[in-house]
C-alpha positions in Angstrom: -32.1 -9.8 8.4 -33.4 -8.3 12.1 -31.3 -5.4 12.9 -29.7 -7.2 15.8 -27.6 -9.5 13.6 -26.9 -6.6 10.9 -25.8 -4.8 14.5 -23.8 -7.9 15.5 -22.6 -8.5 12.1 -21.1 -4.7 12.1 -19.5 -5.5 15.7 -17.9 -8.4 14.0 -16.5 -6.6 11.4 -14.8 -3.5 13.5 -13.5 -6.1 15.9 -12.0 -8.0 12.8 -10.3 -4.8 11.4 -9.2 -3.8 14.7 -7.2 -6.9 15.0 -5.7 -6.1 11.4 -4.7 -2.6 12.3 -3.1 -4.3 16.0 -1.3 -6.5 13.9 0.2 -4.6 10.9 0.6 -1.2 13.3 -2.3 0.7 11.1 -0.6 -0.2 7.9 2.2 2.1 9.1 4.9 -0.5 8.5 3.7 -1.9 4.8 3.7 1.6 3.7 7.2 3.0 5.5 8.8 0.1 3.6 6.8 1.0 0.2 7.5 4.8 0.3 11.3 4.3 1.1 10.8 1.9 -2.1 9.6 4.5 -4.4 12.1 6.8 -3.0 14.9 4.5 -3.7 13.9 4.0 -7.2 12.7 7.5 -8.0 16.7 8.1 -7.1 17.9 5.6 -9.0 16.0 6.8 -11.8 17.4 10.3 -11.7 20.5 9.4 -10.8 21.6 6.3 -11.9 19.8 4.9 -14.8 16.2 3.5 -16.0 17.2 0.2 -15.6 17.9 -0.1 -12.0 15.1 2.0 -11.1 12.4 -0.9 -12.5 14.6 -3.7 -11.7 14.8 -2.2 -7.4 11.0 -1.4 -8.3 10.0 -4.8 -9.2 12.3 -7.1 -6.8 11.7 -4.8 -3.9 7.8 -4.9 -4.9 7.8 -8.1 -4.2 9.1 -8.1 -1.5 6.5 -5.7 0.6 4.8 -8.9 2.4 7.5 -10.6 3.9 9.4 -7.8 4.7 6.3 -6.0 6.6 5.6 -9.5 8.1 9.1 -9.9 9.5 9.4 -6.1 10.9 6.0 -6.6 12.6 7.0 -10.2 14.0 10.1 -8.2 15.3 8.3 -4.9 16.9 6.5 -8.1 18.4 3.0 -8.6 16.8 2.6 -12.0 14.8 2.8 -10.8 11.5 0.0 -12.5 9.9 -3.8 -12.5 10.5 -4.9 -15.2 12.3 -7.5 -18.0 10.4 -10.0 -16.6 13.2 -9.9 -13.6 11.7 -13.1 -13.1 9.3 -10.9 -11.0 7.0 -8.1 -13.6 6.3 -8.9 -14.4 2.7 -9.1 -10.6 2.7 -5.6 -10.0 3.6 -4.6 -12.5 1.7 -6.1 -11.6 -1.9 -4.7 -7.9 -1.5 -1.3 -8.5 -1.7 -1.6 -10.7 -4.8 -3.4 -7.9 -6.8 -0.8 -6.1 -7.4 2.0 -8.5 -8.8 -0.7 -9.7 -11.0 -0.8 -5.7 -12.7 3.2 -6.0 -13.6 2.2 -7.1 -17.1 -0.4 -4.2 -17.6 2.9 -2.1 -16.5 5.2 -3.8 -18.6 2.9 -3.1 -21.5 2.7 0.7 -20.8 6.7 1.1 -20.4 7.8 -1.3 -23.2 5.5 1.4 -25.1 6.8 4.5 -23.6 9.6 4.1 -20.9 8.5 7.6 -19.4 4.9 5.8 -18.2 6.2 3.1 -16.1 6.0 4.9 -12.7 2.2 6.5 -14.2 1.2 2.9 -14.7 2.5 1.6 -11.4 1.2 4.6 -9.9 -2.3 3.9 -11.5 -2.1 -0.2 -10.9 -1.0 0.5 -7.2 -3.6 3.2 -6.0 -6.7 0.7 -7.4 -4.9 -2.2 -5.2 -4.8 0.0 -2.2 -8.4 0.5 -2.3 -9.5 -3.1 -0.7 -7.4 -1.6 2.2 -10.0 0.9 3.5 -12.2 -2.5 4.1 -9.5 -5.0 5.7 -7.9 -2.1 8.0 -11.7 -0.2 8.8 -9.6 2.8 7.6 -11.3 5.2 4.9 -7.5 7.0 4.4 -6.3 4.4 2.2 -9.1 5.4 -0.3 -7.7 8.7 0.1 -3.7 7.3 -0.5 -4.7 5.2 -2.9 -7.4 7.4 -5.2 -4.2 9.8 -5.1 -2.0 7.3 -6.4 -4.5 6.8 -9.5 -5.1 10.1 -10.3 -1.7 11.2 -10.1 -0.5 8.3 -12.2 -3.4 9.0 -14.8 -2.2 13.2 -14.6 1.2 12.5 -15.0 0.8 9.7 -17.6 -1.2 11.1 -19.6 -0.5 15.1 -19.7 2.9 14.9 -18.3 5.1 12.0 -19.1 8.0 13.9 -19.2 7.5 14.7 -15.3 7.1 10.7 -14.3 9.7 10.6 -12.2 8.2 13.8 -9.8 5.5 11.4 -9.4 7.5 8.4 -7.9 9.2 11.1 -5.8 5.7 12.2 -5.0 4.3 9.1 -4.3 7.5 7.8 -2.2 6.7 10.8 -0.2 2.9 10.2 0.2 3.5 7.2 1.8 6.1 7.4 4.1 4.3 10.5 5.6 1.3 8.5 5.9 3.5 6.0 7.5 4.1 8.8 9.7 0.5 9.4 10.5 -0.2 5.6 10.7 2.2 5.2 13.3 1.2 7.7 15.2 -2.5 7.2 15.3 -1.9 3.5 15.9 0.4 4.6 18.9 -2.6 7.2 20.2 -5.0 4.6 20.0 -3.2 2.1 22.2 -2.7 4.7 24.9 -6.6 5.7 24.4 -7.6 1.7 24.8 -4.5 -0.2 26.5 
């Protein structure tokens, strides 16, 4: 390969995940909706019971795709990445990672209840690694290597302080919802 294709191929690429951040807002929606979710259920845990802590985890966990998708269809973007797009298959593989690790979850907390947030933690930070690739955007490594090593801290040295790390990790991503947001917003003004 000359280095005029591995040049053109890179241009190809950023333009690609450029398109993904224009369309999802910089992953600022996907994760305002997810870190109000772990909120939610972090409160539910500590206030109301186990029970409808995993049962708001799981339904609401399923529902991260179609909610993003609508909320971006509404703040006017077309909610989906378009089959031009080199990185459809991408987007479309990452979101089916993690309902495929509830079992491994289910496994840990049908063991010990205290480890179902570690486990989710753990399960969720490896699925938002493929994100640095489709949005061109090294921070989700950073979110989501967090995620793993607090779920593997708390799960395995302090299972009696699971809950901190929902509460932890609700806050992690709504802040970096924040962030998204506002970066995403910067960069229009820098290139619209």
């Amino acid at each position: 390969m000359n280095t005029d294709s591995v040049a053109t191929s890179s241009s190809n690429l950023a333009m690609a995940q450029a398109e993904v951040r224009e369309i999802y807002f910089a992953g600022s929606v996907g994760q305002a909706y997810t870190g109000v979710l772990w909120l939610v259920s972090a409160g539910l845990w500590t206030f109301v019971s186990q029970s409808a802590a995993i049962v708001v985890t799981l339904a609401g966990g399923f529902l991260i795709y179609p909610v993003t998708t609508v909320v971006c269809r509404i703040l006017g973007s077309p909610g989906a990445i378009p089959s031009t797009n080199p990185l459809r298959q991408v987007g479309v593989a990452i979101p089916i990672v993690g309902p495929l690790m509830i079992p491994l979850v289910g496994a840990a907390a049908l063991y010990d209840i205290r480890w179902f947030f570690p486990a989710f933690m753990i399960a969720i930070g490896a699925h938002y690694l493929p994100f640095a690739f489709l949005y061109g955007m090294r921070e989700f490594w950073y979110i989501g290597g967090s995620m793993w090593a607090g779920g593997l801290v708390v799960g395995i040295w302090f299972p009696n302080l699971a809950v901190a790390g929902a509460w932890g990790t609700g806050l992690l991503l709504v802040l970096f919802s924040i962030w998204a947001a506002l970066e995403f917003r910067s960069s229009r003004r820098v290139h619209g």
